[in-house]
Jmol script that loads the backbone (N, CA, C; Angstrom):
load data "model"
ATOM      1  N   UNK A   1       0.851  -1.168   0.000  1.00  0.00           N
ATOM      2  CA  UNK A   1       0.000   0.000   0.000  1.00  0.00           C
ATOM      3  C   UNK A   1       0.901   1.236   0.000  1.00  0.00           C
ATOM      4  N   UNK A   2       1.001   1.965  -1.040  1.00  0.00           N
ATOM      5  CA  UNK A   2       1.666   3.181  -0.888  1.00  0.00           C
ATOM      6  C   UNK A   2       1.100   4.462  -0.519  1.00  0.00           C
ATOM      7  N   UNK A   3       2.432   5.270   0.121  1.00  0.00           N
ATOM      8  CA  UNK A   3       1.345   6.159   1.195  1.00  0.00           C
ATOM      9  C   UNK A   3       2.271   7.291   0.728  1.00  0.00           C
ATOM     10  N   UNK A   4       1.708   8.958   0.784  1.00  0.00           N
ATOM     11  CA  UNK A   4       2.377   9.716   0.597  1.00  0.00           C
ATOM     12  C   UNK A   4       3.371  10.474   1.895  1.00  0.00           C
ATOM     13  N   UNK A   5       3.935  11.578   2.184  1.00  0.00           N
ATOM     14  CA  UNK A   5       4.157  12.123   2.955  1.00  0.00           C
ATOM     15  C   UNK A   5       3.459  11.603   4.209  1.00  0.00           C
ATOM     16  N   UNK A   6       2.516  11.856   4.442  1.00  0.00           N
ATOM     17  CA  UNK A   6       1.696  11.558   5.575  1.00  0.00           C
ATOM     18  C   UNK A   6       0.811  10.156   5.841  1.00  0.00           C
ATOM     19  N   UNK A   7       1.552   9.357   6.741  1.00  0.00           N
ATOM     20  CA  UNK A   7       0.718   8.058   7.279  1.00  0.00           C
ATOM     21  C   UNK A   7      -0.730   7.877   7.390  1.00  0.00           C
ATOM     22  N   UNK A   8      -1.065   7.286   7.196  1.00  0.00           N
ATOM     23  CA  UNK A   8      -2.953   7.582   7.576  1.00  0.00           C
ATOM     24  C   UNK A   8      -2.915   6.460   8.238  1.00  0.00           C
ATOM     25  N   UNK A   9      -4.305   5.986   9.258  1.00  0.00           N
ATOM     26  CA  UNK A   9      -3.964   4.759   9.989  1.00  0.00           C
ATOM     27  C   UNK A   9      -3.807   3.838   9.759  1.00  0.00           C
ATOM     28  N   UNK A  10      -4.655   3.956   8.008  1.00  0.00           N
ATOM     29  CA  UNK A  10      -4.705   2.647   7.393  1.00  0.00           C
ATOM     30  C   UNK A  10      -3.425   1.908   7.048  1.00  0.00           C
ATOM     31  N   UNK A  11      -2.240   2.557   7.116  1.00  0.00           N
ATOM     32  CA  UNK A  11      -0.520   2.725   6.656  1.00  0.00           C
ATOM     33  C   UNK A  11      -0.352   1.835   8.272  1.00  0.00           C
ATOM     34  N   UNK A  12      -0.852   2.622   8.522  1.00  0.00           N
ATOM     35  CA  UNK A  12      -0.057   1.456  10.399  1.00  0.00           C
ATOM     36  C   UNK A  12      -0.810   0.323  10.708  1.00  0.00           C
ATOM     37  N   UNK A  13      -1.826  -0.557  10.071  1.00  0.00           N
ATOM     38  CA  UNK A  13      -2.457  -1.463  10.164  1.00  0.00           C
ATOM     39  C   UNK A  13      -1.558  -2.359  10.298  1.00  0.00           C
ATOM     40  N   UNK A  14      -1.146  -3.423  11.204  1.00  0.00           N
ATOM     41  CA  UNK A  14      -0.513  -4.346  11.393  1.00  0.00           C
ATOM     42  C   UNK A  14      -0.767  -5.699  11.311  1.00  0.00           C
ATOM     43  N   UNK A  15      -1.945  -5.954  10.559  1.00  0.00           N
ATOM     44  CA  UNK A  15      -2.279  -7.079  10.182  1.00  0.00           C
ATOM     45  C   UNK A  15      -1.552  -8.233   9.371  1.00  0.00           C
ATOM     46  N   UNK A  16      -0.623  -7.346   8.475  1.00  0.00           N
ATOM     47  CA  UNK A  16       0.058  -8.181   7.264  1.00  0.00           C
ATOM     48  C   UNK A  16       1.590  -8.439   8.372  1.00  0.00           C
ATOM     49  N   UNK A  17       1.636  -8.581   9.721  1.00  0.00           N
ATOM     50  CA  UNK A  17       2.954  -8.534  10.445  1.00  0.00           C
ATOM     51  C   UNK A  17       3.603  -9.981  10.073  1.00  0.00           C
ATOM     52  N   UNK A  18       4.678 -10.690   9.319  1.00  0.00           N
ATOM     53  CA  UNK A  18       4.701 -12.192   9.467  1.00  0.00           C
ATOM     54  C   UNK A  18       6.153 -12.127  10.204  1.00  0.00           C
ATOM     55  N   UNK A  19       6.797 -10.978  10.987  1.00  0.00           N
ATOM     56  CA  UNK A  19       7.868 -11.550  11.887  1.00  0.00           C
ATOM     57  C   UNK A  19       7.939 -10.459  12.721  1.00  0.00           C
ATOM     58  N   UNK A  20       7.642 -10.988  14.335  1.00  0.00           N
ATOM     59  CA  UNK A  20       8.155 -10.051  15.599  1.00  0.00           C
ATOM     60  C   UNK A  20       9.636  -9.706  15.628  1.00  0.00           C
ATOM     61  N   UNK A  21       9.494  -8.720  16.269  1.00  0.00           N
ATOM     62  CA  UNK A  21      10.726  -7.830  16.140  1.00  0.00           C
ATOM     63  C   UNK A  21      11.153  -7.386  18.142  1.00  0.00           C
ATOM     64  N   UNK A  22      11.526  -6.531  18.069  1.00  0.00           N
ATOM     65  CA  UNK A  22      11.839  -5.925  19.240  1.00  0.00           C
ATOM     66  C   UNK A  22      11.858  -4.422  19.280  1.00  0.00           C
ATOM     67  N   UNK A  23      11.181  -3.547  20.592  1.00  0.00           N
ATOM     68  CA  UNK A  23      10.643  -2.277  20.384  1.00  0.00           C
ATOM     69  C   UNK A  23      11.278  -1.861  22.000  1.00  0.00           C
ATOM     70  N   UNK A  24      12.220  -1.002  21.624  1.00  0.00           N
ATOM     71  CA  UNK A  24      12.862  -0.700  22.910  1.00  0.00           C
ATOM     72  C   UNK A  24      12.867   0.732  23.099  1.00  0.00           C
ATOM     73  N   UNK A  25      11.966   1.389  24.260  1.00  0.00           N
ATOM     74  CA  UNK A  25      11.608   2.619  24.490  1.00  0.00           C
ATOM     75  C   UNK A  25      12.812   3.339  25.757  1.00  0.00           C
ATOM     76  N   UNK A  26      14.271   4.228  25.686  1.00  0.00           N
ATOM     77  CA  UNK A  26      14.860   4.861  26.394  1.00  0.00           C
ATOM     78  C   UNK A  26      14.861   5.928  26.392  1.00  0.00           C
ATOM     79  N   UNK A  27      15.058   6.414  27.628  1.00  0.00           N
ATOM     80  CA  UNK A  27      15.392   8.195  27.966  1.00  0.00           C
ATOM     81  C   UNK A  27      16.595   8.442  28.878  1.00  0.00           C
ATOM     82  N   UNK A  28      17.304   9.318  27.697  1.00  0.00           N
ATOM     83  CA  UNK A  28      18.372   9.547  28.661  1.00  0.00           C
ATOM     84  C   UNK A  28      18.502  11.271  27.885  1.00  0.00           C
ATOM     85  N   UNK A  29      18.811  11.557  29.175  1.00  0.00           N
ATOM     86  CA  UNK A  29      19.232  13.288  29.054  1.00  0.00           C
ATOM     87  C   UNK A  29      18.184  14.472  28.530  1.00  0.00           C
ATOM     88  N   UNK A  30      16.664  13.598  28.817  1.00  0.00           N
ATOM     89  CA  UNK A  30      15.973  14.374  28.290  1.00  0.00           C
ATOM     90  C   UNK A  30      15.029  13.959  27.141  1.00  0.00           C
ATOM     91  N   UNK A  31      15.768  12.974  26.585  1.00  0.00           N
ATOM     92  CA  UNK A  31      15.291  12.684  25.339  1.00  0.00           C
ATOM     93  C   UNK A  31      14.742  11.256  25.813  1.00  0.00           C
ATOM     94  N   UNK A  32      13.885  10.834  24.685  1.00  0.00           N
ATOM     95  CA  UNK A  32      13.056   9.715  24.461  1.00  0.00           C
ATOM     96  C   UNK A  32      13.434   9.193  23.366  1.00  0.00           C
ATOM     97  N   UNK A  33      13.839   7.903  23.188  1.00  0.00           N
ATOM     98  CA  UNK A  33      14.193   7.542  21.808  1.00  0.00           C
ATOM     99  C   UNK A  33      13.556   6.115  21.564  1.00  0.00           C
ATOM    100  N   UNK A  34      12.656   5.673  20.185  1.00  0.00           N
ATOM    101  CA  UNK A  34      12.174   4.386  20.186  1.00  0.00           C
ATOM    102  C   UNK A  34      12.705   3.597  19.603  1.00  0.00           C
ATOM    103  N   UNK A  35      13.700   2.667  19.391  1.00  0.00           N
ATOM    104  CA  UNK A  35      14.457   1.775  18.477  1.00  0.00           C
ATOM    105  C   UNK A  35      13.421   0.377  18.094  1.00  0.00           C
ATOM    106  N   UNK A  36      13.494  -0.221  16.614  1.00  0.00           N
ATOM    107  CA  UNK A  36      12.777  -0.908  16.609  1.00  0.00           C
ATOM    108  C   UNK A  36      13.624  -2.115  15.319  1.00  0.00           C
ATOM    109  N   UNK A  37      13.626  -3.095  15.970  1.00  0.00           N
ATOM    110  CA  UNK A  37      14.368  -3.921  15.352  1.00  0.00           C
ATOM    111  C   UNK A  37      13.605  -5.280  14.857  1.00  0.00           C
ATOM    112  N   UNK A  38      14.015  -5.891  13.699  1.00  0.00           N
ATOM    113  CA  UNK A  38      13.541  -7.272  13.179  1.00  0.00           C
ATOM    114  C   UNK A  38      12.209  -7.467  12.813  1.00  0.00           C
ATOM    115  N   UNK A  39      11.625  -6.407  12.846  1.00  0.00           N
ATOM    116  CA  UNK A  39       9.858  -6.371  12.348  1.00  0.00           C
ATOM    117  C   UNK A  39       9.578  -6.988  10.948  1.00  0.00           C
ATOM    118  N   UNK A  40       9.057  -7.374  10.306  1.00  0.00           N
ATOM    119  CA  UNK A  40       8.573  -7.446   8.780  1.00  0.00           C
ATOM    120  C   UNK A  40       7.271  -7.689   8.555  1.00  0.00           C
ATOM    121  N   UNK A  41       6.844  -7.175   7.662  1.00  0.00           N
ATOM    122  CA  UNK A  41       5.561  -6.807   7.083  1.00  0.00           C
ATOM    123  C   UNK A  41       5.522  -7.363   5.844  1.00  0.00           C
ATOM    124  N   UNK A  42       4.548  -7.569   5.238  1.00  0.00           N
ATOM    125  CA  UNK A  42       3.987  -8.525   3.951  1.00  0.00           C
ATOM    126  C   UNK A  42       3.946  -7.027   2.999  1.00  0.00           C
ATOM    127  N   UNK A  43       3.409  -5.712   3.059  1.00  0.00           N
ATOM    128  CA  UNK A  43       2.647  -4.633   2.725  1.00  0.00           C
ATOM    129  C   UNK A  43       3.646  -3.422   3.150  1.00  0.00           C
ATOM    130  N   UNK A  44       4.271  -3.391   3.629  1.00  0.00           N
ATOM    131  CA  UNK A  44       5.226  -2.520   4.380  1.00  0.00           C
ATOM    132  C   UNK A  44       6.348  -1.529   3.202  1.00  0.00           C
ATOM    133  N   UNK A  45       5.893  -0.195   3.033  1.00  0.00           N
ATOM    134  CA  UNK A  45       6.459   0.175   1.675  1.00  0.00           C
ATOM    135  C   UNK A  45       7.897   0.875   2.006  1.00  0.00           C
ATOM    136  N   UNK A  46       7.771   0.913   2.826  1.00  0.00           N
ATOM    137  CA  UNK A  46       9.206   2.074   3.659  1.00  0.00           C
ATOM    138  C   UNK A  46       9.593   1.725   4.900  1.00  0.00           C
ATOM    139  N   UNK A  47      10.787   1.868   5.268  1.00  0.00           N
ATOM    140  CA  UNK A  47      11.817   1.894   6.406  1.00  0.00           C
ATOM    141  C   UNK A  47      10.646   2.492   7.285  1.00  0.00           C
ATOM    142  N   UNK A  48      10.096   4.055   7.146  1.00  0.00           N
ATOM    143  CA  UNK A  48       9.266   4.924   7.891  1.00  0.00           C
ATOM    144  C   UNK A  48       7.474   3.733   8.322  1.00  0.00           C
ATOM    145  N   UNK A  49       6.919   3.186   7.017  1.00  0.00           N
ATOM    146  CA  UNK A  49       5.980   2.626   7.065  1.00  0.00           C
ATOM    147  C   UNK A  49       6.202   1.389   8.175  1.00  0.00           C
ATOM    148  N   UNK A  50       7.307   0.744   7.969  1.00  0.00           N
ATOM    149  CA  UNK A  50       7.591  -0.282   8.310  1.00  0.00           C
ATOM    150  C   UNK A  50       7.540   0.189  10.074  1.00  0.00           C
ATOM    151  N   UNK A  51       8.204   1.031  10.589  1.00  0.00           N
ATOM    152  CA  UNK A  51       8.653   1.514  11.968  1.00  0.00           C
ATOM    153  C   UNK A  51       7.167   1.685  12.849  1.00  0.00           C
ATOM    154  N   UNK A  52       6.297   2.662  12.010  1.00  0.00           N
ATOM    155  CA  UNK A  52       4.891   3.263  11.965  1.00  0.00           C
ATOM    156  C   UNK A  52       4.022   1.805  12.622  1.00  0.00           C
ATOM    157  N   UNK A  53       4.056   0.897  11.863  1.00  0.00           N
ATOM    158  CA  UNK A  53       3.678  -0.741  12.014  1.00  0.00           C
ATOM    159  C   UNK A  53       3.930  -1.018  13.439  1.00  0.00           C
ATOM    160  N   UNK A  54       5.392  -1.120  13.320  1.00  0.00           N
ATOM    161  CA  UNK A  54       6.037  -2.023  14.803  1.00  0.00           C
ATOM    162  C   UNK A  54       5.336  -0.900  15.695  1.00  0.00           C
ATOM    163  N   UNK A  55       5.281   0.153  15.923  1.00  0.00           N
ATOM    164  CA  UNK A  55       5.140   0.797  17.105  1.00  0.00           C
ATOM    165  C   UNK A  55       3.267   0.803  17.424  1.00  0.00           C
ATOM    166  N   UNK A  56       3.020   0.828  16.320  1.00  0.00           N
ATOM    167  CA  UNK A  56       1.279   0.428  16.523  1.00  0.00           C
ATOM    168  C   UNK A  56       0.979  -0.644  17.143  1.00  0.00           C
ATOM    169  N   UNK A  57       1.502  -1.832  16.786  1.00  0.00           N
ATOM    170  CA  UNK A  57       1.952  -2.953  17.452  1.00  0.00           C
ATOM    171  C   UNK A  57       2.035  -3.014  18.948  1.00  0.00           C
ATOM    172  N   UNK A  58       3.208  -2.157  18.826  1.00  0.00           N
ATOM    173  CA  UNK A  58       3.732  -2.037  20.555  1.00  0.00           C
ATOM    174  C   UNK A  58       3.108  -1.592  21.529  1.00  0.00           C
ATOM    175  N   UNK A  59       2.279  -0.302  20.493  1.00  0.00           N
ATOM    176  CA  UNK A  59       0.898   0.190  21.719  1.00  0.00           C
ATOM    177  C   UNK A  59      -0.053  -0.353  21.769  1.00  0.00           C
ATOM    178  N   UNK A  60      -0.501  -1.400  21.281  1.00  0.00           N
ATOM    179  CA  UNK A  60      -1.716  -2.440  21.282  1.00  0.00           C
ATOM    180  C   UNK A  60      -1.407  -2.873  22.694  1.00  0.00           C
ATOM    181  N   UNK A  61      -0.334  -3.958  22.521  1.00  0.00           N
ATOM    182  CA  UNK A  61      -0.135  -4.927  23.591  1.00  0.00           C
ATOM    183  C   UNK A  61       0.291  -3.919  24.965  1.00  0.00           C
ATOM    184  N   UNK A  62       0.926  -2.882  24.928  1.00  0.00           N
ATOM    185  CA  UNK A  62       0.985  -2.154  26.060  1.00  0.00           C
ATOM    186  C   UNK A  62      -0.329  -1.695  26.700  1.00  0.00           C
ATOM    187  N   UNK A  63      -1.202  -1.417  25.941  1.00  0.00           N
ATOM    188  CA  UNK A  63      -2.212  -0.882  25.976  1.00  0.00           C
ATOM    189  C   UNK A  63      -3.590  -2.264  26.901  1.00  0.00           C
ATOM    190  N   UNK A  64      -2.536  -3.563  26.419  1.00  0.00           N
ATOM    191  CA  UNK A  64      -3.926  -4.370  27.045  1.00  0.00           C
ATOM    192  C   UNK A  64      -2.969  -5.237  27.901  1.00  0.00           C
ATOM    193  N   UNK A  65      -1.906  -4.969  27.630  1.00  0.00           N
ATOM    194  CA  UNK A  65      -0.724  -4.905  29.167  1.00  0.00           C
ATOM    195  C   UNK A  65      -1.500  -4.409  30.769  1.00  0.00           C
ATOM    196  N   UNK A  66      -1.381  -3.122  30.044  1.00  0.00           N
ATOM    197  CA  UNK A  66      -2.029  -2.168  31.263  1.00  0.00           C
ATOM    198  C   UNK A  66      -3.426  -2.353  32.001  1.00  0.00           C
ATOM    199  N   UNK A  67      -4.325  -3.217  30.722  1.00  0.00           N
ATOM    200  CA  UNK A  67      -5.694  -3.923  31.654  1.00  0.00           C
ATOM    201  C   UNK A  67      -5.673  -4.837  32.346  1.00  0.00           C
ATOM    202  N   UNK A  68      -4.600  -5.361  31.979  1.00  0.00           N
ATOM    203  CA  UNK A  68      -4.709  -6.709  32.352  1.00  0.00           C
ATOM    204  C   UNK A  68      -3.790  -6.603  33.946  1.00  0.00           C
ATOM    205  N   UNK A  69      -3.081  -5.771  34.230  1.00  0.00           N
ATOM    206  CA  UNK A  69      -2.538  -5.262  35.027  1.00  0.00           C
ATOM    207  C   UNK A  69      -3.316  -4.170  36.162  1.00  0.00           C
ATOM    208  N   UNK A  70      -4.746  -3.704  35.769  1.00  0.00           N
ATOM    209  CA  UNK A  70      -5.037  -2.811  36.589  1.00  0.00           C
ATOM    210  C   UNK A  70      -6.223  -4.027  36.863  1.00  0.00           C
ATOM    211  N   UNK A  71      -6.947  -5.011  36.060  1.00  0.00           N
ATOM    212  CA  UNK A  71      -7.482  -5.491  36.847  1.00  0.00           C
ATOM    213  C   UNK A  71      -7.427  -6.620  37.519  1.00  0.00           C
ATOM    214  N   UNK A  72      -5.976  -7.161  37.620  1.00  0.00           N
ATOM    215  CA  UNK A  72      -5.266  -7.875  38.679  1.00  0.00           C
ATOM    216  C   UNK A  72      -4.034  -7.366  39.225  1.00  0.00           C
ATOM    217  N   UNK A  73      -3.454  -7.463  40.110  1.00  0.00           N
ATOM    218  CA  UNK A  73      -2.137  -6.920  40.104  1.00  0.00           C
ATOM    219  C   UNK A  73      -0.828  -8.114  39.672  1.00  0.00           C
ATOM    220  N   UNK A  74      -0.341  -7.470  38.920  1.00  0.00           N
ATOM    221  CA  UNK A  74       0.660  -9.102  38.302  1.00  0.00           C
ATOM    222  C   UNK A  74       0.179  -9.105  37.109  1.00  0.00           C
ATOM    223  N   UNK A  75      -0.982  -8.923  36.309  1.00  0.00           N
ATOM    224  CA  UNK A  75      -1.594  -9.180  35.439  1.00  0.00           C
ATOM    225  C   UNK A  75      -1.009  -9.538  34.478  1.00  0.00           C
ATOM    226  N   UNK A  76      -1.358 -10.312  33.637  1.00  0.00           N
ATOM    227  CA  UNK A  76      -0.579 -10.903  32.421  1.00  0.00           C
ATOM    228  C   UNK A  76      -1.011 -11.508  31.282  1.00  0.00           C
ATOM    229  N   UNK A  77      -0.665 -10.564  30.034  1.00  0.00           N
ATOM    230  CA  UNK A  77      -1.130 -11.394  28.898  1.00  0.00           C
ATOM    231  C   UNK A  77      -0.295 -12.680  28.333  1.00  0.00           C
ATOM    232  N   UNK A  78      -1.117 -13.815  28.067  1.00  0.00           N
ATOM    233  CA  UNK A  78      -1.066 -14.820  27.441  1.00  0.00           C
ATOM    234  C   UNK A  78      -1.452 -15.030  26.645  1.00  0.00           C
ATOM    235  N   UNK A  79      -0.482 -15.818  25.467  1.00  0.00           N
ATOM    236  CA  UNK A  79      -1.346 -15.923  24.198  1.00  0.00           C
ATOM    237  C   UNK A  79      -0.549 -17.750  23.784  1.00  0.00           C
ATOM    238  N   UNK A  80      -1.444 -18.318  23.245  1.00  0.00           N
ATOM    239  CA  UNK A  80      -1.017 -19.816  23.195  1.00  0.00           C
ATOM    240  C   UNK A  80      -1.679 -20.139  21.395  1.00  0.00           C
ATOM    241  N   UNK A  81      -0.825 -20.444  20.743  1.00  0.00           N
ATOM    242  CA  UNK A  81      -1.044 -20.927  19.289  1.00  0.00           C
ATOM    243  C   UNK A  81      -0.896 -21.827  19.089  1.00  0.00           C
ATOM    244  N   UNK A  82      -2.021 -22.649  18.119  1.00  0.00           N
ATOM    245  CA  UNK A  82      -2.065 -23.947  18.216  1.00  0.00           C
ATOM    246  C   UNK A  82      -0.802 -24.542  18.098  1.00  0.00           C
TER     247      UNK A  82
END
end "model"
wireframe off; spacefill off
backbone 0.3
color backbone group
């Protein structure tokens, strides 16, 4: 899917993902920096598209991280494939 200048959400859809990667969020000195390594996409047109992906990704599962965590303490997602 090619996208111009500007991402639209449909560009960060992470559906076509066929390899996890690693998404490592640091701050030092002020700064915030997101590194994102080993991702691949089926649909993925750019280095930028590709990054856009992994981090949509990353806020999903953080995002149901955090439920799963406020409504137990410890909380934890599991996921089991056949």
């Amino acid at each position: 899917m090619e996208h111009g200048m500007i991402l639209k959400a449909e560009h960060c859809n992470y559906d076509d993902l066929t390899k996890f990667g690693k998404v490592e969020i640091t701050y030092d000195a002020g700064q915030i920096s997101v590194r994102i390594e080993g991702f691949e996409f089926e649909q993925a047109c750019s280095c930028r598209q590709n990054g856009a992906k992994a981090i949509a990704w990353a806020r999903d599962v953080l995002i149901r991280q955090l439920a799963a965590d406020m409504l137990a303490p410890g909380g934890n997602i599991v996921c089991s494939v056949d």
